[in-house]
N, C-alpha and C positions, 0 to 999 in steps of 0.2 A: 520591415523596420524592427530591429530588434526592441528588447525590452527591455528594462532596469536590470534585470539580474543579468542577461548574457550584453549590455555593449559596456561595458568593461571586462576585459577575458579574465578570466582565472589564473591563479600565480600557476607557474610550472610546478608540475609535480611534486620534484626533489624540494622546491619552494615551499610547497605549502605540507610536505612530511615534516620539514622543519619547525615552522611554525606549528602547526599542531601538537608534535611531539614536546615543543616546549609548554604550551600551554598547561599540559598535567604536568610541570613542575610550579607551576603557580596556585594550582589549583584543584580542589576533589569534587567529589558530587556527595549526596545527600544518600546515596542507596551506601557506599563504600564508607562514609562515617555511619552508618547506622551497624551496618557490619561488625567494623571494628570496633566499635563501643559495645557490640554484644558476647564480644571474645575480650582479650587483654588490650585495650589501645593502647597502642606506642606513641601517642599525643595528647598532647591536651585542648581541650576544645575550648574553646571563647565564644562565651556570649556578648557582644560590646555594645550591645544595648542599655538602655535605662533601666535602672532597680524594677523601677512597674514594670515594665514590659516582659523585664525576666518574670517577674513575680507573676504573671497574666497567663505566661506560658512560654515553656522553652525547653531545649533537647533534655535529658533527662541525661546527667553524667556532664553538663555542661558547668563552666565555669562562670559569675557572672565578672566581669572586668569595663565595663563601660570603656571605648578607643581614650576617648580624652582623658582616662586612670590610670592609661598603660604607660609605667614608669621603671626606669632603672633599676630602684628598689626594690618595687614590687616582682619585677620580673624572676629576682634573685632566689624567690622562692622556689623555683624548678631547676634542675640540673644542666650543667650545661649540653647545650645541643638537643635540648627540648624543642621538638617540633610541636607548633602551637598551630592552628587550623581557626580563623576568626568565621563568625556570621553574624549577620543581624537580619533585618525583617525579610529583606525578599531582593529579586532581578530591582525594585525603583528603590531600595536603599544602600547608597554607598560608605554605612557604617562598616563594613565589614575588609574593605578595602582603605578607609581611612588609620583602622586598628592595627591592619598586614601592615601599612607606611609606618605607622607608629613602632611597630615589632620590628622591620626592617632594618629601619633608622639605629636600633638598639644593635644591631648584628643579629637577630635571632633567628634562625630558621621557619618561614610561616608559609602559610598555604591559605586560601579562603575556599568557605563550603559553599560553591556554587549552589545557588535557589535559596538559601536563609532560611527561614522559617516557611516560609509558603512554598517552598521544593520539598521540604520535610513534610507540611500536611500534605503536598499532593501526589506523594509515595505510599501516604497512607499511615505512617510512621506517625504514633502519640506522644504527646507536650506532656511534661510536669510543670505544674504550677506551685507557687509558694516562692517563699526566699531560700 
């Protein structure tokens, strides 16, 4: 009798290069922003967390923007075709996907940082605190 993972099969190959391949247009990991925040980013990182929470502890080089702040206006402050990279606490918070829709919705280019804050502490990678 099979088991949960093999009795539904596997998409075909060519299927699932696809889907995968697109995935990293949606999305980075937490070792490849830590990277390139330690050379020049070519992004701007969002924190779309609550004031406390940034202020508790967050990427260091991050922005704080809470999703429900992310407005037209304010967007206006980066150049156009600023690629923005949202996160928030972790895989059980979908602040960080709610901020992408938000930025989406504006036309902007966005990505989220897969694992949020609890991908960042379990790489190892240190929070700044403060405002």
């Amino acid at each position: 009798m099979p088991s949960a993972v093999t009795q539904i099969p596997a998409a075909p190959a060519e299927a699932a290069r696809r889907h995968f391949a697109t995935e990293f247009t949606f999305e980075t990991d937490c070792w490849d922003v830590h990277d390139a925040l330690s050379k020049d980013a070519d992004f701007v990182l969002l924190d779309v967390r609550s004031p406390a929470l940034f202020a508790a502890g967050h990427i260091p080089g991050a922005v704080l923007l809470p999703h429900g702040k992310i407005t037209r206006s304010k967007m206006s402050a980066w150049p156009e075709g600023t690629l923005f990279v949202t996160y928030c606490a972790g895989p059980h918070c979908n602040g960080a996907a709610r901020g992408a829709l938000r930025l989406a919705e504006l036309g902007l280019p966005v990505k989220i940082m897969a694992g949020g804050i609890t991908g960042w502490i379990d790489e190892g990678f240190d929070l700044a605190t403060g405002a």
